[in-house]
N, C-alpha and C positions, 0 to 999 in steps of 0.2 A: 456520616459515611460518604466518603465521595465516590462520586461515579469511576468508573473503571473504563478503563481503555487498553486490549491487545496491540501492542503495534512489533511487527516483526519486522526483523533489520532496522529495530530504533535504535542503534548504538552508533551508528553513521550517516555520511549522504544525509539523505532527502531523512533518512528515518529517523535520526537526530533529528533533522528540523521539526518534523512531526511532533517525537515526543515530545522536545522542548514545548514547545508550543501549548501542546495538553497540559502538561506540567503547570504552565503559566495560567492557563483556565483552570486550575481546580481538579483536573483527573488524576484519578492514582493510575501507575501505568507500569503492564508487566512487556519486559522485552525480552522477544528470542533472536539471540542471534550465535554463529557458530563459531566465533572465536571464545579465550578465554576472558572472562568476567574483567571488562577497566576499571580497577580499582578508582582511579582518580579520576576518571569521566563519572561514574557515579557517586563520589562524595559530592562531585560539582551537581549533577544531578538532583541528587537525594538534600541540597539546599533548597532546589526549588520548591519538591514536592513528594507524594510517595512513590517509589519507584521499584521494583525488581528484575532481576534479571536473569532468563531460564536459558543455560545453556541447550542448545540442539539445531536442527536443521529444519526447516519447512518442506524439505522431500524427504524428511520420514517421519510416517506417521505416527510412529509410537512415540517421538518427541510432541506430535501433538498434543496427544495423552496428558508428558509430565507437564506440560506448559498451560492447558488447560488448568489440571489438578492445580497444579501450584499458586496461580492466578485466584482460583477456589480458597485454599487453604489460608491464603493472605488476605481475604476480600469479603469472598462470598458471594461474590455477586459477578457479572460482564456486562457492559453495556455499550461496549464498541469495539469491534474489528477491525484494526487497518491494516489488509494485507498488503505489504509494502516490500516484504524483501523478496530481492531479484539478483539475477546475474546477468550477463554480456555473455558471448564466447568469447573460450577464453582466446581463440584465434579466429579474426577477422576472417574466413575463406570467401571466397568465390561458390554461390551457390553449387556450382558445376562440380567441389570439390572436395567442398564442406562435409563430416565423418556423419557417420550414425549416434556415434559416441557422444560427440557435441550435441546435437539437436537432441538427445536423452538428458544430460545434463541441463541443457538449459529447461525444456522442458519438466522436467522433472521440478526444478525447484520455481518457476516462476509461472506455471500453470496447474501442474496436477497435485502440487503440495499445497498453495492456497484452495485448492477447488477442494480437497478433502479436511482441512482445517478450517474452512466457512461449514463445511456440513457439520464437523462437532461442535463447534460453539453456537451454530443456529438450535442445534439438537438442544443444548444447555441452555441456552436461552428460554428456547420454547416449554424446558421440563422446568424451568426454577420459574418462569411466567407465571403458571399455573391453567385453571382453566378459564375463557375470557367469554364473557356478555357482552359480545359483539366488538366491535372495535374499539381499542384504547384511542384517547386524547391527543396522549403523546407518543411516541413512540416508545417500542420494547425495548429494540436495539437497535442500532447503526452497524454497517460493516461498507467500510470504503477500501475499494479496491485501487492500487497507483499501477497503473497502468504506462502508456508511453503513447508518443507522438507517432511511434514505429505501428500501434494500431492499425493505423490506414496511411502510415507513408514509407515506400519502400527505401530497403538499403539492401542490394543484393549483394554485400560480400559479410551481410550477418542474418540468415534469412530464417532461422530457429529461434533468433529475438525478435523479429518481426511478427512472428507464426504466433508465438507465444504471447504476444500481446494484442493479438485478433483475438486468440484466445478466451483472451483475461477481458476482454469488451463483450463477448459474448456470454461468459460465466457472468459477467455483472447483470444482463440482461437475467437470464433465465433466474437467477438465483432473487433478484428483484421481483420479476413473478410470482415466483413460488411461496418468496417469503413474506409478503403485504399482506396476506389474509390472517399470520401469524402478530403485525406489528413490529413487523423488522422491516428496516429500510438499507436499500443496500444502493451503493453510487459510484461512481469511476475516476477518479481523477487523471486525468493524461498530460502528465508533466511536456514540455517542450524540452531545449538543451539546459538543463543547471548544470550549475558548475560542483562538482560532488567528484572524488577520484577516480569513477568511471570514466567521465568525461575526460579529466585531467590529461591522454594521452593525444589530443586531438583537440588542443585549443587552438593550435595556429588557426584549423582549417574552420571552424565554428565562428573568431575572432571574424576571419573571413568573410565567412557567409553572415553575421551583423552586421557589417562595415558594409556592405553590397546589398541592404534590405532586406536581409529576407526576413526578419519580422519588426512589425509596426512598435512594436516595443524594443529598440535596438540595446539590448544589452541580454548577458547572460542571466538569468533566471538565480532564483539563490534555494536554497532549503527550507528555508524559513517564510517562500513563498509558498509552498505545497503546503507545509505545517498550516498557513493560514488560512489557507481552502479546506482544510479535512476539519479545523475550528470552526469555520461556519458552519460543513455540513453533517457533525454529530451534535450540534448543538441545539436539534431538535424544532428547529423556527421554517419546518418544511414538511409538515406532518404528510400533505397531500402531495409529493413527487416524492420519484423513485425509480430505479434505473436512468437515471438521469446522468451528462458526461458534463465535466467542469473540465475546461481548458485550461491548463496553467504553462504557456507558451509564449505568450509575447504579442499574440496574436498570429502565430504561425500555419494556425488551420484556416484562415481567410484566404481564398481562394481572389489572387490578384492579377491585373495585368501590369 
């Protein structure tokens, strides 16, 4: 039986890179994402490895639910979390300008939808566990959280994606607390610029700012770079860290003259 891995918004971007990745290590891997089922993205897929795919949205909860259940009913088992899907606005404002409407959207699915789908599958985790004589070896579970560079670096003309991944640094934190005396390990990934269709509207100016230094790693970031980070850290060889932040940026968080 192989181990299992949730990854949400695996069918693209960075979430593609992820799955793939698991894929390639040996995870079976259930994906929620809200468009319709790609047929031919997962025959290519379902070559590499086991894979399903639960339609619904990570801001409502009762799709929690059938994603959890289904994930169950194929497996039997979870043993890693990567909340991974997110949005932008869909309109760049000016903090000064920006709707209530937007900052509920964003919010909604890239903070309060993962923070309430880490609490059911820790819940599931910790009930299918059973009861523990003291701490396991290994770990229970993993749940990696992808966060962004927007954590601690401003952009005031999108400042509900900003908010929303202070957020998602802090839900990493607490939810690492909480969940270490269970055997779940929970971690953050904070991607830098990849190149994914988010980004795609705004490569002159990124192009730009590599070309001008501003990371030690002068190129765009890829998918299959974060996919590689979230492999190291469910892969269990870190029993003693947690809440811990993996930079995957280029070295853009080094504070330079």
């Amino acid at each position: 039986m192989p181990k299992v891995a949730m990854v949400t918004g695996g069918n693209r971007g960075i979430g593609l890179g992820i799955t793939t990745r698991l894929l390639d290590e040996g995870y079976a891997v259930a994906i929620l994402a809200t468009r319709e089922e790609p047929a031919e993205l997962m025959a290519e897929l379902r070559e590499r490895g086991e894979v399903i795919y639960v339609r619904g949205s990570v801001a409502e909860l009762a799709d929690h639910e059938r994603y959890v259940a289904a994930t169950l009913e194929q497996w039997g088992r979870i043993d890693v979390l990567v909340n991974n899907a997110g949005v932008a606005p869909t309109v760049r404002d000016d903090i000064l300008v920006a709707t209530p409407e937007s900052y509920d959207r964003v919010m909604d699915i890239n903070l309060r939808g993962p923070y309430f789908l880490t609490q059911l599958v820790a819940r599931t985790m910790v009930e299918r566990r059973g009861e523990m004589a003291g701490l396991p070896d290994e770990p229970v579970g993993t749940i990696v959280n992808v966060s962004s560079t927007s954590a601690v670096t401003v952009s005031t003309n999108r400042g509900e994606y900003c908010l929303s991944k202070a957020g998602m640094a802090m839900s990493t934190q607490l939810w690492a607390a909480r969940l270490a005396p269970e055997g779940i390990l929970v971690y953050e990934i904070r991607p830098g610029i990849i190149a994914t269709d988010m980004t795609a509207g705004v490569t002159e100016k990124y192009d730009a700012f590599f070309a001008g230094g501003g990371a030690p790693i002068p190129r765009w970031g890829r998918a299959s770079d974060v996919g590689g980070a979230v492999a190291q850290l469910v892969a269990g060889q870190m029993p003693y860290s947690t809440g811990d932040v993996i930079n995957v940026d280029g070295g853009m968080h080094i504070p330079t003259l």
